[in-house]
C-alpha positions in Angstrom: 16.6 -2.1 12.3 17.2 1.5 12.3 18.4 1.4 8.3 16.5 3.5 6.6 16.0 2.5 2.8 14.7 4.1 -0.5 12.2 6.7 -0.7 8.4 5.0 -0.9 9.0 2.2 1.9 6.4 -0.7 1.8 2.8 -0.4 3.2 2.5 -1.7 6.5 6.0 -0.1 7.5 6.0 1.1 11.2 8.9 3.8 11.3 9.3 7.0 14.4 9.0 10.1 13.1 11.8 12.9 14.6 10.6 14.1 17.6 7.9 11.7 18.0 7.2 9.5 20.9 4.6 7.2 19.3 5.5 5.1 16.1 3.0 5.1 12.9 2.2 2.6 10.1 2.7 3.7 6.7 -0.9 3.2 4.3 -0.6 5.2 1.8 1.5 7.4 -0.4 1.6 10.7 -2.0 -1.8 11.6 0.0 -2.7 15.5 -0.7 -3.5 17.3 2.8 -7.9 18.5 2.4 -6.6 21.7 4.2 -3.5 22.6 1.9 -4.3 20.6 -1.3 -1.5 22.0 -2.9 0.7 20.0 -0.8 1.4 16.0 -1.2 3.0 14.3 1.5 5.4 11.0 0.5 3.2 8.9 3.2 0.0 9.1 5.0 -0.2 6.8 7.9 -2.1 6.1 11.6 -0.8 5.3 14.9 0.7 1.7 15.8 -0.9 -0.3 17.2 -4.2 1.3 17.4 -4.5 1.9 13.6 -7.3 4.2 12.3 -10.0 4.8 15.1 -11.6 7.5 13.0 -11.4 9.1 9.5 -9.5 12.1 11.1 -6.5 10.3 12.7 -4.6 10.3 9.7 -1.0 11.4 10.1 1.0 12.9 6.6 4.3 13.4 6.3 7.6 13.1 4.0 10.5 10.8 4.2 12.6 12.9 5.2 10.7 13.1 8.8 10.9 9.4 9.4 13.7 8.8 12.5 13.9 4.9 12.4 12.0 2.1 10.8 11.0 -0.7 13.4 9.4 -2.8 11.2 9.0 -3.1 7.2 5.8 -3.9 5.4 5.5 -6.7 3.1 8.0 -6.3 -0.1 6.7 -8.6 -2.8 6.9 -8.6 -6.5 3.4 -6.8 -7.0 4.6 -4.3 -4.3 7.8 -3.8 -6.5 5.5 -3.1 -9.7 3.5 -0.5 -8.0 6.9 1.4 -6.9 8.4 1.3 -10.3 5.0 3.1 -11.5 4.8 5.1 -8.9 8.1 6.6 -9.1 7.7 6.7 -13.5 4.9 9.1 -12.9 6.6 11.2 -9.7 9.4 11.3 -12.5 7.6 12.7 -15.0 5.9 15.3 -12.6 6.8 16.9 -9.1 4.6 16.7 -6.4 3.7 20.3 -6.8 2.2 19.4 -10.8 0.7 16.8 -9.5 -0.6 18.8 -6.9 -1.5 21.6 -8.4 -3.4 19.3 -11.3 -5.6 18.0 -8.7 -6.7 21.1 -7.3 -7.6 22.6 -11.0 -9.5 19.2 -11.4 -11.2 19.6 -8.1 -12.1 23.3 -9.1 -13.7 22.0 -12.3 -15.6 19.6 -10.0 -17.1 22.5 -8.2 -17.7 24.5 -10.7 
């Protein structure tokens, strides 16, 4: 099952990053790094099987990165709806806008 398909694979996707040696679920998408915040990763994710055994075990990284998908998450029709959104909006605006719009909001938040 080494195919790798489209950009934004399905939650629950467990995929080998290059040069890893343990494989990671896929949770989440366009997740924003707390210690670069102008930078949003495609997917966030935690190690399989062990999921998330604290808040900080969160992994980030882009597609590009993924080696091999073992396993894909469930790919239903309220799945499909969420991808066509999300990739109207990531049309619309880069990651770095987006990106650089949530920093200015968080600035606001401090200030």
């Amino acid at each position: 099952m080494n195919e790798i398909r489209e950009k934004f694979l399905p939650v629950g996707t467990v995929v080998l990053l290059k040069n890893g040696t343990k494989r990671v679920m896929i949770n989440g998408f366009c997740t924003m790094d707390a210690e670069k915040p102008e930078i949003i990763y495609d997917y966030s994710g935690v190690l399989f099987p062990e999921g998330a055994l604290s808040s900080d075990q969160t992994l980030l990284f882009n597609h590009e990165q993924i080696e091999r998908v073992d396993h894909y998450g469930l790919y239903d029709i309220e799945e499909q709806e969420f991808k066509k959104k999300l990739k109207e909006v990531l049309a619309k605006e880069s990651k770095e806008t987006l990106a650089q719009k949530a920093l200015a909001a968080k600035e606001e938040q401090v200030n």
